[in-house]
N, C-alpha and C positions, 0 to 999 in steps of 0.2 A: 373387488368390483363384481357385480352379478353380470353374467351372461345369456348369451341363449342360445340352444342348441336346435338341428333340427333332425327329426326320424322321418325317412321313408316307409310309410305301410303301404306294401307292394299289390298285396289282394284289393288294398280299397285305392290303391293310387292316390294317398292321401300324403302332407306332408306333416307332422305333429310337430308343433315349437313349444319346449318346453325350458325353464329357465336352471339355470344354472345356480349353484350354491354357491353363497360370496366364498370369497379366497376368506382363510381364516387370518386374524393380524397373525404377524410376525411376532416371535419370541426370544427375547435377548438371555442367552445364556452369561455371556462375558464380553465388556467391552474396556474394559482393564485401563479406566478412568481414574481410579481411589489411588491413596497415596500407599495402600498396601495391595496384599491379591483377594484379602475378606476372606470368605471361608475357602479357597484354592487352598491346598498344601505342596509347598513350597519345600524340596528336598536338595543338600547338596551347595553351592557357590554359585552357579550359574544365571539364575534368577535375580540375585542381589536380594535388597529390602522391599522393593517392590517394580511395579511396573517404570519402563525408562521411560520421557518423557522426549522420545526421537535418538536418535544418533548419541552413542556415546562412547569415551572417549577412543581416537587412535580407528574410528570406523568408518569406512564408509558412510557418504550421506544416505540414511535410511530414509525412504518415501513409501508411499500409496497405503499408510495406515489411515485411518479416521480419527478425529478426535487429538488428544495431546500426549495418550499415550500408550505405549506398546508392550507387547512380552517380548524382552528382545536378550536374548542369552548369553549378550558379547561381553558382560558383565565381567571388568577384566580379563577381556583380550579370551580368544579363542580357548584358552585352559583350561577355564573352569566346567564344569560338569555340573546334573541335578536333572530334578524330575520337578512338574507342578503338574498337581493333579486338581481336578474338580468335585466338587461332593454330586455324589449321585442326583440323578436328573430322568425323568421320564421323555422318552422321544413321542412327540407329539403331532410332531409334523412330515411330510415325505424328504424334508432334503433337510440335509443341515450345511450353513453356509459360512465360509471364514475367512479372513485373508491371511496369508501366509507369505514369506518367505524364508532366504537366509538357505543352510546347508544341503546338499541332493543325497540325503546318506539314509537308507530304510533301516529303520531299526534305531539309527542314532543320534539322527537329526530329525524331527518326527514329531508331528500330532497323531495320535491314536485314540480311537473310539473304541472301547471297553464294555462288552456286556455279558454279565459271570466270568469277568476275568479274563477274557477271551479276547483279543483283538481284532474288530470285525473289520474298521474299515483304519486308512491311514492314508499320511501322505506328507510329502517334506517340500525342502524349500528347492529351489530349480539350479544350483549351484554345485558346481563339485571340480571347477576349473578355476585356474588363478585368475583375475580378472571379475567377472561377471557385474552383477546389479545387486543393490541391497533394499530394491523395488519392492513391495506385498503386492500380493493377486489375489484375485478370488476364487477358493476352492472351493467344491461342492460334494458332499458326499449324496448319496440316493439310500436313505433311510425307511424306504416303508414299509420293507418286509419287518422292521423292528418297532412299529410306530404299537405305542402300547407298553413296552420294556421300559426296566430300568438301565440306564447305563452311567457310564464315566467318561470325562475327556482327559487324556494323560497328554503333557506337552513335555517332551524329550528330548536332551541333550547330554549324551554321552558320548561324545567325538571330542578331543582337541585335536588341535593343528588349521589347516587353511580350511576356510568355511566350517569349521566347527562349532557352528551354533544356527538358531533358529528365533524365527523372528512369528509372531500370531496376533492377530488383533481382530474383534469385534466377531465371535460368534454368536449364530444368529437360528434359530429355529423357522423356517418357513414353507410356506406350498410353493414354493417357486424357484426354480434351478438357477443360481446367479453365478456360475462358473463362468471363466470368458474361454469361448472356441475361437477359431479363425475366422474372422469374418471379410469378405472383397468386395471391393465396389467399383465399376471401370469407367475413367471418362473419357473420352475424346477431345485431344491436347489440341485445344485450336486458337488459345491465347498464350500470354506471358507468364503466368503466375496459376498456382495453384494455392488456397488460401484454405487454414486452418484455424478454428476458433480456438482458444488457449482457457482455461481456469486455473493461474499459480496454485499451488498445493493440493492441485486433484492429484486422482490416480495417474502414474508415470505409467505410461503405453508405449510400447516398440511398435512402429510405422515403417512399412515399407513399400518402395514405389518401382514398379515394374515394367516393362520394356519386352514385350516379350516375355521371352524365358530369363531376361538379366534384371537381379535389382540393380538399380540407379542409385538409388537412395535411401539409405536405412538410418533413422533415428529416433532417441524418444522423445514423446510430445505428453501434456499435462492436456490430454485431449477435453473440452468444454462440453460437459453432456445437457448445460442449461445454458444460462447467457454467460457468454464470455468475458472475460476481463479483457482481452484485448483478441486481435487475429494476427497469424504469422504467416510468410508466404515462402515456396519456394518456386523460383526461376526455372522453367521448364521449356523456354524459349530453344533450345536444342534438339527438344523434342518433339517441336511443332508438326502436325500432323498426322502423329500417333496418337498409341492408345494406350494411356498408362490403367496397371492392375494396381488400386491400393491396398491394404491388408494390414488390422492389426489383430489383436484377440480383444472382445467383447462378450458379451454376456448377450441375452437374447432380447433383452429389455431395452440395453443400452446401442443395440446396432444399427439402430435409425439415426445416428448422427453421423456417420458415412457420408448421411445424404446432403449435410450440410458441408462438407468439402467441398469447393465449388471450382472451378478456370474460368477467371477471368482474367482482362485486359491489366487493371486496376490492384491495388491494395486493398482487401476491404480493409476499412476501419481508419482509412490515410487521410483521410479531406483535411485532417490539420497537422500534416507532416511538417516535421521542423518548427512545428509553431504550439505545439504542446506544452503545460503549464511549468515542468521540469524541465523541458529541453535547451543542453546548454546552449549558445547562441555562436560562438566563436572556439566551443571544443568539438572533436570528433567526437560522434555517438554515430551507433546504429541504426538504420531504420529502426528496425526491428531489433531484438531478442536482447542477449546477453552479450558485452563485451570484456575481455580482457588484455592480454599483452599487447603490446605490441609488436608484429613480423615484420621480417622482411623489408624492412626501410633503405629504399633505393630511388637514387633518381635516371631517370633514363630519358632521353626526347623529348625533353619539356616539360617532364611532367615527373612527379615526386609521388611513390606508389605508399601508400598504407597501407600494408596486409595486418591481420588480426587473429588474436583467440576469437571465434564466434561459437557463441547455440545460437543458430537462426532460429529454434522453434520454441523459446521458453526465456524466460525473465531471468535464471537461476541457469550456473555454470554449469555446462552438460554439453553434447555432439559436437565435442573441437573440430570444427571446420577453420579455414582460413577467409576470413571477412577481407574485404577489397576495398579500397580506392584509393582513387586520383585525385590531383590538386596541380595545379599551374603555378602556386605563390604558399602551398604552406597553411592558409587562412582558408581557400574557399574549397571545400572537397564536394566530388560523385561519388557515389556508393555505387562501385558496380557488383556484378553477380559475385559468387561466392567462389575462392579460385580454389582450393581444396577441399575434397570431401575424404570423410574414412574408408578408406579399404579394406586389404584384408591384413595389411600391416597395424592395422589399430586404428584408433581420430588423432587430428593432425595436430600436435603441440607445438612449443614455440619453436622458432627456427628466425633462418635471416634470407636474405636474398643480394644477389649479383648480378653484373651485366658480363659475360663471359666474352668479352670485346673478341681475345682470339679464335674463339670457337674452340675452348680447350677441350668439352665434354663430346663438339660433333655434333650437337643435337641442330646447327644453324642449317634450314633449308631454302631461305628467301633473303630477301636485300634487309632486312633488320637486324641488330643482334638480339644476340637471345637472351632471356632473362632467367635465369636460375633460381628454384628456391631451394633452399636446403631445410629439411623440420625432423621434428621428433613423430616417427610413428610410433603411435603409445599403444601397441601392441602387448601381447605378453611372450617374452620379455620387450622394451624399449630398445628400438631401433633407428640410424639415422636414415631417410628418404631424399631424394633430390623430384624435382619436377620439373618443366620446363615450358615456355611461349616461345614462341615466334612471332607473335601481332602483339608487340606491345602491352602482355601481360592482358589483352581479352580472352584467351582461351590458355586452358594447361591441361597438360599430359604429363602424368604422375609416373616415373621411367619403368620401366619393365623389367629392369635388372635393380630394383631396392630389394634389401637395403643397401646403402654404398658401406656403411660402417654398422656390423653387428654388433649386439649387445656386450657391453664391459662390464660393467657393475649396478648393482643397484637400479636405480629410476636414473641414471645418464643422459641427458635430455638439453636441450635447448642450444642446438649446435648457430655459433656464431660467427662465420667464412668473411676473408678480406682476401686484396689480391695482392701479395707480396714483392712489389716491383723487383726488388735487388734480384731476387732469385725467379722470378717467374714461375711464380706458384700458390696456389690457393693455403689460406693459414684457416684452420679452422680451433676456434675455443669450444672448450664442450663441459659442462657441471655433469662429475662423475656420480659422488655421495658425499653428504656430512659438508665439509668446509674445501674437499676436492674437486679441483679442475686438472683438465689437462688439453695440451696444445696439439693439433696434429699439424700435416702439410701433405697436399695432393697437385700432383700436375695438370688431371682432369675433372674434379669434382668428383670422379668414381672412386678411385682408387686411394685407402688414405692410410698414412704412416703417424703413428702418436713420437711427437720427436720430445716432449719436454713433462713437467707438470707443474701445477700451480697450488697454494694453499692460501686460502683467503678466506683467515678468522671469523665469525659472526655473521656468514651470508652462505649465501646458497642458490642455485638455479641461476639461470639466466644470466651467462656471462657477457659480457662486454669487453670490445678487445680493439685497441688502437694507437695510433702513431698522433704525436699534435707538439706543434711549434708555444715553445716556450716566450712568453713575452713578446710573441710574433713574429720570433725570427725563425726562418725556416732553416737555417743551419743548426740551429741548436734542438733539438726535440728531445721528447720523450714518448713511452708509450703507459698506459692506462689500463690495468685491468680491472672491471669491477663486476658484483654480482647482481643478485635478484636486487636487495635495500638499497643497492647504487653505494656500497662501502666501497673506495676503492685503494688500490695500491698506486704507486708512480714507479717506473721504472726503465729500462729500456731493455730492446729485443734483440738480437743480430741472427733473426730466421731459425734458429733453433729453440732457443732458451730465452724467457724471460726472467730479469733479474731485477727483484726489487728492491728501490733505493728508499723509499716512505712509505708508511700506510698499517694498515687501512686510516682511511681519513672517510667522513661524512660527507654523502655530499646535497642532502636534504633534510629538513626538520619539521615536515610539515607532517600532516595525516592524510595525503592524498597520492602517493607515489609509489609504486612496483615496477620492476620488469621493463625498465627503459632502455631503449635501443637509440642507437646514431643510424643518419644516413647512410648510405655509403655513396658514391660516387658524386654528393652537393659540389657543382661547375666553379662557384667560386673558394671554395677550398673551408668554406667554413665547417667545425663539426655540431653539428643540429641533431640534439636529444626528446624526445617524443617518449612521455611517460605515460603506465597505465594510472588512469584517477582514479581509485580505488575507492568510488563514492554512489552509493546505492541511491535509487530512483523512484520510491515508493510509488504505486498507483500506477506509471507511465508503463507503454506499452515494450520501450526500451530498460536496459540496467547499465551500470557504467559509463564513462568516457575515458577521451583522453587528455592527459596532462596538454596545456598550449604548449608548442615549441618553442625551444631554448636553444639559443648558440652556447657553449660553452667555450671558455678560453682558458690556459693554465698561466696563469700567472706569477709570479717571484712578492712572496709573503715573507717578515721576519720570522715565522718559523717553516719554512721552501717553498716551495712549489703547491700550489693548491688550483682547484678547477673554480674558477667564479663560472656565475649561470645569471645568463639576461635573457626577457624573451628577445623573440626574433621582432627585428626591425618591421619585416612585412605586416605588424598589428595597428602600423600607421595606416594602412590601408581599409580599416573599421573606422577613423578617427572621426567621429562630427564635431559638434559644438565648442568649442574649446575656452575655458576660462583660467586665467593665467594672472597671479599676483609676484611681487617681490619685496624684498625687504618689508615684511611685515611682523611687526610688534604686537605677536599675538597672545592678549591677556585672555584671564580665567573668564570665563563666559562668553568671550567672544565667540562665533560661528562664522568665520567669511564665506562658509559655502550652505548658506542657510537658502535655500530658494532651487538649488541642484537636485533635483529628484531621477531617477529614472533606477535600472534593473544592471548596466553595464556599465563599465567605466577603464579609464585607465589614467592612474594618478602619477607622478613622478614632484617629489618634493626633496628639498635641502633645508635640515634645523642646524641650527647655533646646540650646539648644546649647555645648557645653562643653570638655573640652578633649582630649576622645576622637578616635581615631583615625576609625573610623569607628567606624557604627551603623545601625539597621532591623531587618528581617523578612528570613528564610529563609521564602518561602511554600510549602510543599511540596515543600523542598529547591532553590528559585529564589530567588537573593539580591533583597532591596529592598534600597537600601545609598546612605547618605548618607556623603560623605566633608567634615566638618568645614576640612580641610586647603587641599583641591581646592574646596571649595563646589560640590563634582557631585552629581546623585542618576542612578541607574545600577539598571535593572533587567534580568536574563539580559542580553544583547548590546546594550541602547539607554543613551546617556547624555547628561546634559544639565547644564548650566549652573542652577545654584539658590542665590541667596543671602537668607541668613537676614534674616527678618522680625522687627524686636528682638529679634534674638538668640534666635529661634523656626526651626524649621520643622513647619509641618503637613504628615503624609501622609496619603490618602485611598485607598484597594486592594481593587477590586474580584477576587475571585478566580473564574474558574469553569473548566471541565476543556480548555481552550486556550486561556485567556490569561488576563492580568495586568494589570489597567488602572490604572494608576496616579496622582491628582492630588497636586500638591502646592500648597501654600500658597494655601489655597481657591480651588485650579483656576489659577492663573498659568502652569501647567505641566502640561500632557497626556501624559502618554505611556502608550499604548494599544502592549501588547505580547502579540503571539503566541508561542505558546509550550507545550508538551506537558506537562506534569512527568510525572517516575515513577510509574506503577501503584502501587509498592510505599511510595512515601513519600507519606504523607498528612496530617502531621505543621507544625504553626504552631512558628516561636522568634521571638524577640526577642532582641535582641542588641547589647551595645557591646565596642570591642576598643579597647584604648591607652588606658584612661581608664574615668569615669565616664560614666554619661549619666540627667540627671532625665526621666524621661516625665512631663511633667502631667496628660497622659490618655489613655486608651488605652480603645475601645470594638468589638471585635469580633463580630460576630454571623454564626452558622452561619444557612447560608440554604437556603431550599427550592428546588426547581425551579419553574417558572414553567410546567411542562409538565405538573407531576401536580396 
């Protein structure tokens, strides 16, 4: 872009405007696009065949390259070694600009600038502690005392072990310094929210929010330096009447977007909150960002708490915070502010939560009891944290003596506490490594003793751990332990040792379940499961939900004891319309739900089984489909083993605008299925093919949102 300059001549007091020489274009050395490096020579393992196409395998999620792909040197795992050099190249311009990341090692983890062999300039990736980011940045070098020369770019890896390698994309010849320095911009907090515009797959920026001389809040954002794809907010309502410092690194081009950080009252970008074209209608989702597991599942005073995995600021898993709400019944929730943030113990991974009725920890100073969370600070190494309320889970205070249990093994994480009436004492499960768990027991939440251990085959993380009446008698029980996939075992406890009588056993077949947690303290005694829906949200300003709730019950099967899963009765509380047949003699082409159109549903039917090929529901143009032959039931891409109950099967089909939940024969079989259907079909059948098929009963009901 041409300019203008101005000179003062002093003797004639005159001002001369003279113009400026355009910027020259930019000039692309390497942007390591091709399926090889082209004429780059490539020396050593470390490099592979050619450039990786993002993140590979066993690595961190690699971000803030350009394009589809990178030089990235982890090219089996941190061991391998190599050089890639560049063919000679004349510096043309005052700066050369590149993004880099990956190892902090000079010398061994390194781009180098070569001219007669000489190393003029250099510079590696920001890493040389366990933990870190596998982010690119933009580096700059200041080339003009060489502009005229021939030189070389050498890209260097000669380190194995932790951060042993480097990551380089898109260099760039130009008049313009595109490094990012620290840039601040301060506002005065006199609303609720502070709002950030988002672009998924821009450059990852670290953000931090300041109080003074204290960061508050430190996370990364995919900061929008054009139009946004959606905006993020954070709750700053604590801070009202201050004056927050923001602060990330920017380049000098890019530092006018500061200015669109804004406090307001408001969400920008909300005016169709909960009414968005993905948003599920009767599952938990986020406002905003990314969601995962499920915390903390407690009921207290009327009201059933959801805590969560959240990134408040980005579509894509990142800044484990702990996401918030409330629900009266289960169906209708408030998203309130975020109850954990990261410290200096790490961001806050899965954990559980309690009501400490006797005040075991001490933290109780008002007429409420207190509410305990217990989580994984994902620190380095992984440590267990507790935190604590007093109002009802609006405000927490992350304890000042974490962690309560330091690091054991491995990634140890996703600590899961109950309150052990016989002995009066907290029981916590905790997933050590591999297919290890193990039990502890504390009298106060602080203090914890490992009394036992656990092995459970083909799962991992996220333990689950509990007591529950057999066939509904409370004298007879068992207890349940299961993992992350919800595989579990049955067996019983006597406050030291769990000792398993069956298992692992399944106890979902769908494509939509992780990381499910129970209640703890539900009044009527039932145990209520709340799973992660591991179902991505294209376009929406949110990602994930949650699985609807399920009571589960264990029941007595010809091969023992098994957990059936129904949802929860409170979905009566969505029910509108209602159309309802019986004894129905339903031939090939029939349709009796031809005229039923809408997005939500919940079906509950009974077949004769007979001598039909197959049979079920197209829900919205997504087969339900029982195969008589095979004894499968099979919904979109999930399928599972089902045999007829005298010569019955029930199905039970929750419907809402990404997924399909499926029970069959009063919950003996879950499958929770994600899934999009067509805009365009909206449309219920029923259907048998090879045959007849009697429905004994059939009860559909159009349901409402849970959010209007």
């Amino acid at each position: 872009m041409r300019g203008l300059c101005r000179t003062l001549l002093p003797a004639a007091g005159l001002w001369v405007v003279c113009a400026l020489a355009p910027a020259a274009p930019d000039l692309l050395l390497a942007d390591f696009e091709g399926q090889d490096y082209g004429d780059w020579r490539a020396e050593g393992e470390a490099f592979g065949p050619g450039p990786a196409h993002g993140t590979l395998p066993n690595q961190m999620a690699v971000s803030g390259f350009l394009g589809q792909a990178l030089v990235n040197t982890f090219f089996n795992g941190d061991g391998t070694t190599g050089t890639l050099t560049s063919p000679a190249f004349k510096i043309e311009r005052p700066y050369l600009n590149f993004l880099v990341g990956g190892g902090k090692y000079p010398g061994e983890t390194c781009i180098d600038l070569l001219i007669d062999d000489q190393v003029v300039r250099t510079a590696t990736g920001p890493n040389d502690k366990p933990g870190g980011s596998e982010r690119l940045g933009w580096w700059t070098w200041d080339v003009a005392e060489f502009v005229g020369k021939s030189a070389v770019i050498c890209i260097v890896d000669r380190r194995t072990g932790g951060w042993g390698h480097i990551n380089v994309d898109k260099i760039v010849q130009s008049d313009e310094c595109w490094q990012e320095v620290e840039k601040s911009m301060e506002l005065a907090l006199k609303k609720q929210h502070l709002n950030f515009p988002v672009k998924t797959g821009g450059p990852m920026r670290k953000m931090s929010v300041r109080i003074g001389e204290d960061i508050v809040r430190e996370f990364d954002i995919e900061l929008a330096l054009d139009e946004p794809d959606f905006w993020v907010f954070m709750d700053v309502s604590a801070f009202k009447g201050l004056k927050a410092t923001i602060t990330t690194k920017l380049s000098e081009k890019e530092a006018s977007v500061l200015q669109r950080i804004t406090n307001e009252e408001r969400i920008t970008g909300a005016e169709d909150l909960y009414r968005e074209r993905l948003r599920p209608q009767f599952h938990f989702s986020s406002r905003r960002g990314w969601n995962n597991d499920p915390n903390g599942l407690v009921y207290y005073a009327g009201e059933y708490h959801l805590f969560y995995q959240h990134n408040p600021y980005g579509w894509n898993w990142g800044n484990m915070h702990w996401g918030h709400a409330v629900s009266p019944d289960l169906v209708h929730w408030t998203e309130l502010a975020d109850a954990l943030y990261p410290d200096q113990h790490g961001t806050c991974f899965s954990g559980s939560a309690v009501v400490d009725e006797h005040n075991t920890a001490g933290f109780r100073t008002g007429d409420e009891r207190v509410l305990v969370c217990i989580y994984t600070g994902a620190g380095d190494p992984f440590t267990q944290c507790i935190a604590y309320s007093n109002d009802r889970g609006r405000s927490w205070t992350q304890w000042e003596g974490n962690p309560v249990l330091q690091h054991i093994i491995g990634g140890n994480r996703d600590p899961k506490v109950i309150w052990y009436k016989p002995e009066r004492k907290w029981v916590m499960a905790l997933f050590l490594d591999g297919n290890d768990y193990a039990l502890f027991s504390s009298p106060d939440l602080k203090q914890w003793a490992r009394i036992s251990d656990v092995n459970l085959p083909g799962t991992s993380e996220c333990p689950e751990f509990f007591e529950i009446a057999l066939d509904g008698k409370p004298d007879d029980t068992r207890w349940v332990f299961y993992g992350g996939n919800g595989q579990y075992l049955i067996g019983r406890f006597d406050g030291k040792a769990f000792t398993q009588e069956s298992g692992p056993h399944r106890l979902n077949f769908g494509n939509c379940f992780y990381a499910s947690q129970t209640f703890n303290g539900v009044p009527d005694g039932r145990r209520v499961l709340v799973g992660w829906g591991t179902m991505e949200m294209p376009g929406m300003p949110f990602n994930q939900m949650m699985d609807f709730p399920v009571e589960l019950t264990l029941r007595s099967t010809a091969e023992g004891p098994r957990l059936f899963v129904l949802p929860i009765r409170e979905i009566e509380a969505l029910h509108g319309r209602k159309h309802t047949w019986s004894g129905l003699a339903l031939r090939e082409g029939d349709n009796p739900l031809a005229g039923i159109t809408g997005d939500l549903f919940h079906i509950r039917a009974q077949f004769d089984v007979g001598q039909a090929v197959q049979f079920g529901f197209y829900v919205r143009g997504l087969p339900v489909v029982y195969s008589p032959m095979h004894k499968t039931l099979s919904c979109w891409t999930a399928s599972a083993p089902l045999e007829p109950q005298d010569g019955k099967v029930k199905l039970e089909v929750l419907v809402d605008r990404t997924s399909i939940e499926v029970y069959a024969n009063d919950g003996l079989l879950y499958m929770p299925v994600g899934v999009i259907p067509s805009e365009q079909i909206r449309s219920l059948e029923l259907f048998t093919r090879g045959g007849d098929t009697k429905v004994e009963s059939l009860e559909v009901y159009e349901l409402r949102s849970a959010w209007r």
